[in-house]
C-alpha positions in Angstrom: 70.1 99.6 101.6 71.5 96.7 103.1 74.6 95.7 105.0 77.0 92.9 104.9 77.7 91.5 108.9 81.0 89.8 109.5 82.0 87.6 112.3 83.9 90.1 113.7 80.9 92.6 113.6 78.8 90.0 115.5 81.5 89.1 117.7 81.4 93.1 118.5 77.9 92.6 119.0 77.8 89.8 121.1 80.5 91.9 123.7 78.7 95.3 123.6 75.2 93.1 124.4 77.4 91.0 126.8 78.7 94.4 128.6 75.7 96.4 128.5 74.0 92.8 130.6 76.9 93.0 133.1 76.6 96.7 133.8 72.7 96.5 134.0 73.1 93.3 136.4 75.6 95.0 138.4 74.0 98.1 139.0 70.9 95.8 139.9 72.9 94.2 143.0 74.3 97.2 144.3 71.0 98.8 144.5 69.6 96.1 146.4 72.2 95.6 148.7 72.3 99.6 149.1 68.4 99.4 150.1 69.0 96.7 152.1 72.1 97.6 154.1 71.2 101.1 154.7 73.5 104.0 156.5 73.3 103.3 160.2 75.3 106.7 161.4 76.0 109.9 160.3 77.4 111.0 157.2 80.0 113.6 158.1 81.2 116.4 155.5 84.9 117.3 156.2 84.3 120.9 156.1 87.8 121.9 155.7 91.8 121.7 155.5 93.0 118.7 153.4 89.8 116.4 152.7 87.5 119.5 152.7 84.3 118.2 151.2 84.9 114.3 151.5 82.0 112.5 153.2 82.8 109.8 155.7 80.4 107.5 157.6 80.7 107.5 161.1 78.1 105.2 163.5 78.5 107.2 167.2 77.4 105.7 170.2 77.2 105.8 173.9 77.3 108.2 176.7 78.8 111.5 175.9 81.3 112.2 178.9 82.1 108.4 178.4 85.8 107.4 177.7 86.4 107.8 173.5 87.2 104.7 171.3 86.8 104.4 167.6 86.6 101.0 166.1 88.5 100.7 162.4 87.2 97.6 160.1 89.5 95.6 158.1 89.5 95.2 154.3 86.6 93.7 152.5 84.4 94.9 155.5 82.8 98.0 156.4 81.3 99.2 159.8 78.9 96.7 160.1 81.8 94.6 161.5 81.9 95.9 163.8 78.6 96.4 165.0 77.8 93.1 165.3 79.3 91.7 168.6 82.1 94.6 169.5 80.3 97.3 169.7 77.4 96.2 171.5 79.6 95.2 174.0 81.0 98.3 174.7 78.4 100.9 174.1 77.4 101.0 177.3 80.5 102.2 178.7 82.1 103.6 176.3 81.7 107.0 173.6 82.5 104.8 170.2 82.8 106.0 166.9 82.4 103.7 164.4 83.8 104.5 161.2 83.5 103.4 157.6 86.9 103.2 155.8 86.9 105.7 152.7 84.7 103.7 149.6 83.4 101.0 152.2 80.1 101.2 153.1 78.5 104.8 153.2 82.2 106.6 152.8 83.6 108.1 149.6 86.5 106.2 148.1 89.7 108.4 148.8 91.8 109.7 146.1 95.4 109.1 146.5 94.6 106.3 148.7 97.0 105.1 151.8 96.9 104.3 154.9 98.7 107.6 156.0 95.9 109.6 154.4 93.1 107.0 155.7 94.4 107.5 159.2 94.3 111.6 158.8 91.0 111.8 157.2 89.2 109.3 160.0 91.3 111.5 162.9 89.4 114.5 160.6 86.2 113.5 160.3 86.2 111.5 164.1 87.6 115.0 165.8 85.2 117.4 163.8 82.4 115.0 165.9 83.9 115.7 169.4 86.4 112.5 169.7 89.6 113.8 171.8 92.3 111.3 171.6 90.1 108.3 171.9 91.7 104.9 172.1 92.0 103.5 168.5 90.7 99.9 168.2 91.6 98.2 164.4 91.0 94.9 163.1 93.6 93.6 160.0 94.0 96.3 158.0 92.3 98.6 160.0 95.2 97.9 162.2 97.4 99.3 160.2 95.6 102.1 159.8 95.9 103.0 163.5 99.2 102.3 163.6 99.7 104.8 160.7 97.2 107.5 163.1 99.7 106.8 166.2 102.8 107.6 164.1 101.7 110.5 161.9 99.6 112.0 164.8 101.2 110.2 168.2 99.3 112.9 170.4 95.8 113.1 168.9 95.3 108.9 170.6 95.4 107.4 174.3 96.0 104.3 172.8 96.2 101.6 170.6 94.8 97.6 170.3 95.5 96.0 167.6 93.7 93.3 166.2 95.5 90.5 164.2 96.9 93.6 162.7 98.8 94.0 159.5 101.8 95.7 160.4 105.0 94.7 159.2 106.0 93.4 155.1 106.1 90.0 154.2 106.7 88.1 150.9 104.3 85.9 149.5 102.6 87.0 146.5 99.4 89.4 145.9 96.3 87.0 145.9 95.1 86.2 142.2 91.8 88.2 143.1 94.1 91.8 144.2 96.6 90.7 141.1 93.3 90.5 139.2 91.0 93.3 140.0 94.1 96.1 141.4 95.6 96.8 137.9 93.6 99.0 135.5 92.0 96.9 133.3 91.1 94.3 135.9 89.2 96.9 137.4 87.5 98.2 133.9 86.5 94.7 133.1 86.9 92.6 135.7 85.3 94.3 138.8 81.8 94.3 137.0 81.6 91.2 135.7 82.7 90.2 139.6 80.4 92.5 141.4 77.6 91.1 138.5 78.0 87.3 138.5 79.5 86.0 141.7 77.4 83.7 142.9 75.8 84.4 146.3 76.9 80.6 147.4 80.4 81.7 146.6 80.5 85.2 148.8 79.1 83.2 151.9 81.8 80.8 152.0 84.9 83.2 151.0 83.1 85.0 154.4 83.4 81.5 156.1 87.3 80.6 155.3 87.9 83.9 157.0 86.7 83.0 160.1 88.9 79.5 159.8 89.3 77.3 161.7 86.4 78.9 164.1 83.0 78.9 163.0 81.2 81.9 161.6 78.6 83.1 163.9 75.1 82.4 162.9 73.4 85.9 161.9 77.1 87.3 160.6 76.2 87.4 156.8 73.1 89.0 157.2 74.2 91.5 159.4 77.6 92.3 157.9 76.2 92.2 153.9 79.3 90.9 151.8 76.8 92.2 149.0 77.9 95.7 149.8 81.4 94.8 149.4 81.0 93.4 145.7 79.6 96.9 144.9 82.2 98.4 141.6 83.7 101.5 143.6 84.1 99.2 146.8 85.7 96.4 144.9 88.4 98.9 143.3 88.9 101.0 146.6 89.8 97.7 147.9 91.9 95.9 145.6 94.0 99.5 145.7 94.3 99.3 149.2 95.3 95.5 149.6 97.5 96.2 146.4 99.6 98.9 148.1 99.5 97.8 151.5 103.1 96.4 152.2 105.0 98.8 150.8 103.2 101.7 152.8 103.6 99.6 156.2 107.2 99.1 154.6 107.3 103.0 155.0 105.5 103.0 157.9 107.9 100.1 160.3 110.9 103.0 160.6 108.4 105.4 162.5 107.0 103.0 165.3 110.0 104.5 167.8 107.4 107.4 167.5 104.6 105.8 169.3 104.8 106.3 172.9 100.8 105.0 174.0 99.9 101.8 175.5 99.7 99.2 173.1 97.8 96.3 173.4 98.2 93.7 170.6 96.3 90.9 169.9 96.4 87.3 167.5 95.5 83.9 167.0 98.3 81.2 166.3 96.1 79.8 163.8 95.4 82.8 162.0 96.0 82.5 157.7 95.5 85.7 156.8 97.9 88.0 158.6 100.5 85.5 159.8 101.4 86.4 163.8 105.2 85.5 163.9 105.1 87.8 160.6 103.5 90.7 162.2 102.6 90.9 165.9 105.6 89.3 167.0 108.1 91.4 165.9 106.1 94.5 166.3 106.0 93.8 169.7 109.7 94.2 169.9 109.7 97.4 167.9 107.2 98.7 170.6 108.6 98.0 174.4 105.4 99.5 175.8 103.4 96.6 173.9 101.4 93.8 175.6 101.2 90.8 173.2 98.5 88.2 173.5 98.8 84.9 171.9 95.5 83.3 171.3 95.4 80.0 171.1 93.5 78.2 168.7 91.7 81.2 167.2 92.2 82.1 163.8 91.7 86.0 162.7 88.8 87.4 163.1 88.8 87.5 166.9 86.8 90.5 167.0 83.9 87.9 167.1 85.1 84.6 168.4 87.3 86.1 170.9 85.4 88.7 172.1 85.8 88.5 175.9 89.9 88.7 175.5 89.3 92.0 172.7 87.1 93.5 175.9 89.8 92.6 178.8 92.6 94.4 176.1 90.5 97.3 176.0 89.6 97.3 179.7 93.2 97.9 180.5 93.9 101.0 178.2 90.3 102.7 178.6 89.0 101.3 181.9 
């Protein structure tokens, strides 16, 4: 028996071989990065109430009966942000927990994701360890995750510092890569043949521009592991996030009259990414107990090239 092949049937072909090579080369990545960028904490179980059951990474150091302070990652990051220069810096003194946001890193991706419901299930899974209103330390969008902890939960922190934090809307347009991989059939078709293909070359200097104008420090891409970030379920968790992020801090600006702990907020004047007279500026005057520190020069991730001025903002909330 034989069979006639039309284009069309090999064009079929041709996509089905051409898919099954994506997924294979895909799943190929993530398991190296995975064995190379290992968990570094504990995996904690919520063991009950509203995220019963979710799993979220938490790295926990320093002294026990130290004063409490969990650091919060931005978006395309995980932990290992902050483990790099931050935390080192203040283990010593300080009781931090270090978390993974959910589906970055070693954490489950969140269903229903927001910042809102971020923000309860790292208060969750950071009390069920022993934190008691800890100071909350977030960098970018992790900022605007602890702004959403201090309004839905304004009694369960001591304080906040916010670095080169989202935190109010703006109104330039989603960047082609969220408009791209958020909808979904971007993330059916285009997240693996991004978390597949993307040359390494590329990663290491998208890593690079965020730093800008500063210079990346030398040892940041091996320690951090942008690999892990081009995993499928971490490229979708975060094109989700990013994609719904100013209309939830829309929703969230009205409840700032509800935070009532020190506030210590922190940005560079050259920062591209989260603009300051767009955010920290006017946040500041929506929060009269805030401190506001210009840096000048620096761009935004000044969790690394400003690292003396993050420590003296820290120092005066959680001496």
């Amino acid at each position: 028996m034989t069979f006639a092949i039309s284009a069309l049937d090999y064009t079929v072909l041709a996509a089905a071989i051409a898919s099954g090579g994506t997924l294979w080369q895909a799943a190929r990545r993530e398991a190296r990065a995975e064995t190379r960028y290992p968990s570094t904490g504990e995996i904690v179980t919520l063991a009950a109430g509203e995220f019963a059951g979710a799993r979220v990474h938490i790295d926990i150091r320093g002294p026990e009966a130290a004063p409490q302070i969990v650091l919060i990652h931005g978006a395309s990051g995980s932990l290992r942000d902050m483990t790099f220069r931050l935390a080192p810096a203040l283990e010593r003194n300080y009781r931090l927990f270090i978390v993974d946001r959910p589906g970055f890193g070693w954490s489950d991706p969140l269903k229903h994701d927001s910042i809102f419901r971020q923000a309860r299930l790292l208060q969750a899974a950071t009390s069920q360890l022993g934190a008691r209103q800890p100071l909350i330390v977030g960098h970018s969008y992790g900022g605007a995750v602890a702004l959403a902890w201090a309004s839905e939960a304004p009694d369960s922190l001591s304080g906040l510092v916010l670095l080169a934090a989202a935190s109010q809307e703006w109104h330039t347009p989603l960047p082609w890569l969220y408009r791209l991989t958020a909808p979904a059939l971007g993330q059916a078709l285009a997240v693996p043949v991004i978390s597949a293909w993307a040359p390494d070359g590329a990663v290491s200097s998208a890593v690079e521009e965020v730093f800008a104008p500063e210079a990346m420090p030398e040892g940041y891409i091996a320690h951090f592991g942008p690999q892990m970030t081009l995993r499928r379920k971490t490229m979708r968790a975060n094109a989700r996030q990013r994609a719904n992020l100013e209309a939830e801090i829309r929703q969230m600006v009205p409840r700032y009259h509800q935070i009532h702990v020190p506030v210590e907020l922190l940005h560079g004047d050259r920062d591209t990414i989260v603009d300051l007279g767009i955010h920290s500026r006017p946040t500041q005057a929506l929060l009269p107990q805030a401190q506001l520190t210009v840096l000048q020069g620096a761009g935004h991730m000044i969790n690394h090239t400003r690292l003396d001025a993050v420590l003296a903002a820290i120092r005066r909330i959680a001496p």
